[in-house]
C-alpha positions in Angstrom: 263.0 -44.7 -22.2 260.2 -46.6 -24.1 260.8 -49.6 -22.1 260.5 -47.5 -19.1 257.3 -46.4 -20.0 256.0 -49.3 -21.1 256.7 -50.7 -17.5 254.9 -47.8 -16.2 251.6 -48.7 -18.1 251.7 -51.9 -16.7 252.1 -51.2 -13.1 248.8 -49.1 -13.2 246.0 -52.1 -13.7 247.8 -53.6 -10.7 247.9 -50.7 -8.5 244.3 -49.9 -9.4 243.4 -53.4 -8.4 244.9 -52.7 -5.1 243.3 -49.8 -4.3 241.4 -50.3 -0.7 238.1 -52.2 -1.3 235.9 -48.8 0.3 237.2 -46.5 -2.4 235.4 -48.9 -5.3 231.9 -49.3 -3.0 229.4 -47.9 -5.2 226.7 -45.3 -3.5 224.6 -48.1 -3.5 226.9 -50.2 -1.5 227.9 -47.5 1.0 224.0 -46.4 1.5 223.0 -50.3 2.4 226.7 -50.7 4.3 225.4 -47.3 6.8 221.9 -48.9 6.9 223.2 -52.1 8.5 225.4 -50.3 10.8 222.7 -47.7 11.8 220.0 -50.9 12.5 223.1 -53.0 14.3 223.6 -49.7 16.6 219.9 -49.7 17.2 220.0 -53.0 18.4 222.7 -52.5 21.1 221.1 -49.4 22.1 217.6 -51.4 22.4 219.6 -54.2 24.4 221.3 -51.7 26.9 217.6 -50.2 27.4 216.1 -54.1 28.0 213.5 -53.2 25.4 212.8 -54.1 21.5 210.7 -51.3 20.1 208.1 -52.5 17.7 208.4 -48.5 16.4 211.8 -48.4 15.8 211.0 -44.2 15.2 209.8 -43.6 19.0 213.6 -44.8 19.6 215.0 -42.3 17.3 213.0 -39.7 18.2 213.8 -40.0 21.8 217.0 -39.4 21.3 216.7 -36.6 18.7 217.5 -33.0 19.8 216.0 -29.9 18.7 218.8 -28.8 17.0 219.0 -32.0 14.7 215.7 -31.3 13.5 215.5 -30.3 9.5 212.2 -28.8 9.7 210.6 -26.3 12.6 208.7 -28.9 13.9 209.8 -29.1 17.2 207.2 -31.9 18.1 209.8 -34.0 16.2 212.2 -33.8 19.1 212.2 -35.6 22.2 210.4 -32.8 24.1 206.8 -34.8 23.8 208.3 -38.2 24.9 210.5 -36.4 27.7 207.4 -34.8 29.1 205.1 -38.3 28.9 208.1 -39.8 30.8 208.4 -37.8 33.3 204.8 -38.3 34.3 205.0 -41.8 33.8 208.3 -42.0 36.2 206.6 -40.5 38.5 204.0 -42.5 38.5 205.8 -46.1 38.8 208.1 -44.3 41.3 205.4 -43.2 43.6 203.7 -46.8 43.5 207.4 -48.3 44.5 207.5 -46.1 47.6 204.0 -46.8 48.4 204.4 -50.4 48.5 208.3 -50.2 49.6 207.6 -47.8 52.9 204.2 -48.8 54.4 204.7 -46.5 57.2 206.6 -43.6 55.5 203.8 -40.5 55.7 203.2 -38.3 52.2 206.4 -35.8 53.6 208.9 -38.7 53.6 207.1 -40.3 50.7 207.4 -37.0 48.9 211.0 -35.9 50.0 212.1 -39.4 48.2 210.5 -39.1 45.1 211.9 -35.8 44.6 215.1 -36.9 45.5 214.5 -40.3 42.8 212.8 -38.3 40.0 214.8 -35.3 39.8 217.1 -34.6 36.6 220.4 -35.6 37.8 219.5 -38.8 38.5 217.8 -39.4 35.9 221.1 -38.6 34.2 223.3 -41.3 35.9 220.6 -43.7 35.0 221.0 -42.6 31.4 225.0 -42.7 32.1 224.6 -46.4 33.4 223.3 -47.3 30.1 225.8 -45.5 28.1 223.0 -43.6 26.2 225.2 -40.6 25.4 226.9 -41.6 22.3 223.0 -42.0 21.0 221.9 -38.6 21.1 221.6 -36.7 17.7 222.4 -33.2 17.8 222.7 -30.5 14.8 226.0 -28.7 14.1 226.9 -27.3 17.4 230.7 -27.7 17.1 232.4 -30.1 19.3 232.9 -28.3 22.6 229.7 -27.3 22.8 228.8 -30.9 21.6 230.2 -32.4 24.8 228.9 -29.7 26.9 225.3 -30.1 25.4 224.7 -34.2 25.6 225.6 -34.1 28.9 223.2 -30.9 29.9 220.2 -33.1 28.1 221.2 -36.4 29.8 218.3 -36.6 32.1 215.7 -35.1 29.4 217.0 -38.2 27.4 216.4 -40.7 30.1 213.1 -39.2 30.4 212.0 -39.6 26.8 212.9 -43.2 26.7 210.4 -43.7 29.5 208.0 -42.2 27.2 208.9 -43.8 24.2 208.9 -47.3 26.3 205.3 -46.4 27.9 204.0 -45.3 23.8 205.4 -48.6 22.3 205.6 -51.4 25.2 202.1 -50.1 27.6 202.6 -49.3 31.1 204.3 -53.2 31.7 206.8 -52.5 29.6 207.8 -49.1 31.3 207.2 -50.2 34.5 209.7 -53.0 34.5 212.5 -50.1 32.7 212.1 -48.2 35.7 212.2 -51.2 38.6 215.0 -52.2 36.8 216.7 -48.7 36.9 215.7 -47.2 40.1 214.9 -50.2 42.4 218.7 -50.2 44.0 218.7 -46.0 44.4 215.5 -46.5 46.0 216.8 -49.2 48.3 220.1 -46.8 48.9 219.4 -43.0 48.2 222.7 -41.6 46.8 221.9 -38.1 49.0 220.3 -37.6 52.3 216.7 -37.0 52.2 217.0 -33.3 54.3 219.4 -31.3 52.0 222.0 -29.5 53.6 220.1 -26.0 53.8 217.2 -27.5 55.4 219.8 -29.1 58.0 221.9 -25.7 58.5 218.2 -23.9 59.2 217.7 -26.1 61.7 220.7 -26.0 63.5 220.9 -22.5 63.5 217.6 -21.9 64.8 218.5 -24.4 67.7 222.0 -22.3 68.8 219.6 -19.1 68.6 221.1 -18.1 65.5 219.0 -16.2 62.5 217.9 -17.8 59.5 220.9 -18.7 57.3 222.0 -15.7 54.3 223.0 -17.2 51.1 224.9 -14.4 48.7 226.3 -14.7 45.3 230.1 -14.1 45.5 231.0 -15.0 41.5 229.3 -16.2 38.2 231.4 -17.5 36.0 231.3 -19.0 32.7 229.3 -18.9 29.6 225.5 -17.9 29.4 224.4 -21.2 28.8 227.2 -23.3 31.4 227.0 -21.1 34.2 229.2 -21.7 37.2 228.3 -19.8 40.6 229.9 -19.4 43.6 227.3 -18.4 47.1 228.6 -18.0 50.2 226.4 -18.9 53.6 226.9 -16.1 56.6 225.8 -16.9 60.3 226.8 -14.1 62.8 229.9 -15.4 65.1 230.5 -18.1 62.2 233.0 -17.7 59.0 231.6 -17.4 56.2 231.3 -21.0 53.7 231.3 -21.1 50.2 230.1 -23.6 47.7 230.4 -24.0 43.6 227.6 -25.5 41.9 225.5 -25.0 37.9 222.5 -23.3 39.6 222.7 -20.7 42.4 220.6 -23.4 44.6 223.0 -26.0 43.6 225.9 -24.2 44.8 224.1 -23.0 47.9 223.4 -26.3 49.2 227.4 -27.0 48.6 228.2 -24.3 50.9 225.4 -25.2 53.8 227.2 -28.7 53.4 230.4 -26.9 54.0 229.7 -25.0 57.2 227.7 -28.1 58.4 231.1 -30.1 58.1 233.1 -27.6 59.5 230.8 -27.3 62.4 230.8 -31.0 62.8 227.0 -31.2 61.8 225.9 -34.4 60.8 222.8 -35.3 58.1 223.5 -32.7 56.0 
């Protein structure tokens, strides 16, 4: 039984030296280990956006939500550099229709930077550069996680602009947004006459009243809704459409009855 033991004792130096390498990092170790990672991160995410920040902290702060925040200073958030961006976007984005449509008047000049400047494409521009994984959030729990870096995509986008304009001057955002918007420009992803203005139209030249939109259904939490609007024209059935925003799901359901119809530009 002694011998046993004795074999015991000696085992445990040898299984203490093989213990994983990460359970013997010191505090000290770990903190400079999640400083290199944080700064390698930063790099990729400043090499997806096509810029190197000389203020690392405009980066960070673009990306940080409200709820991340440890103090009540919401200025800390990206709500500042989102609204600068904005401004700025629109800004390039009205001098690349200027100079790309000479003979486009202020409607169709106007109807296309709406339809380039507006938060869901400013979203897939954000998607395109995998910025999602780089938003900081506060607890939120994970569904509502998901839910929320997706809803803030565009916002996110936007703030970049800004942080890009504050750090880089009006070259260095300029060039972000040619970059980034030049092709949807070239090819808008949606006609520029939405598919309510279309239906309008049409009806008025059949003879037909203005269009009725009505709500049939809200679904879904407060703060993800989901609705469903149906369009009426007399002598016509009823179309619905689902979208976030009554307007959204309105212009889903003009789109329907213009199909059905066999309407085209909607």
């Amino acid at each position: 039984m002694k011998q046993d033991s004795t074999i015991e004792q000696a085992q445990t130096p040898e299984d203490t030296a093989a213990a994983p390498e990460a359970d013997r990092e010191t505090p000290a170790a770990r903190k400079r280990r999640s400083k290199a990672d944080a700064k390698a991160a930063a790099a990729a995410l400043e090499a997806r956006i096509g810029h190197a920040f000389a203020d690392p902290q405009l980066l960070t702060t673009a990306f940080t939500h409200v709820s991340a925040l440890k103090s009540s200073r919401r200025a800390d958030s990206y709500q500042r550099l989102e609204f600068l961006g904005d401004h700025v976007l629109g800004l390039v984005v009205s001098d690349m229709l200027y100079r790309a449509f000479p003979n486009a008047d202020e409607g169709e000049l106007s109807k296309r930077l709406a339809d380039l400047v507006r938060k869901e494409a400013c979203a897939d521009v954000a998607r395109s550069l995998d910025l999602l994984d780089g938003i900081k959030l506060g607890s939120v729990g994970a569904g509502a996680s998901a839910r929320l870096r997706k809803s803030v995509l565009g916002d996110i986008c936007e703030a970049v602009i800004g942080a890009i304009f504050l750090d880089g001057g009006y070259p260095a955002a300029e060039s972000f947004v040619q970059r980034n918007w030049l092709e949807r420009m070239r090819k808008p992803v949606r006609p520029l006459r939405d598919a309510k203005t279309v239906l309008q139209e049409w009806a008025q030249g059949k003879g037909l009243p203005t269009p009725v939109y009505r709500e049939v259904e809200r679904t879904g939490p407060h703060h993800d809704p989901q609705f469903r609007v149906a369009v009426d024209l007399p002598g016509l059935e009823p179309a619905e459409g689902v979208g976030g925003s009554k307007r959204a799901a309105e212009k889903v359901a003009a789109s329907v009855m213009l199909a059905r119809e066999g309407v085209s530009g909607g």
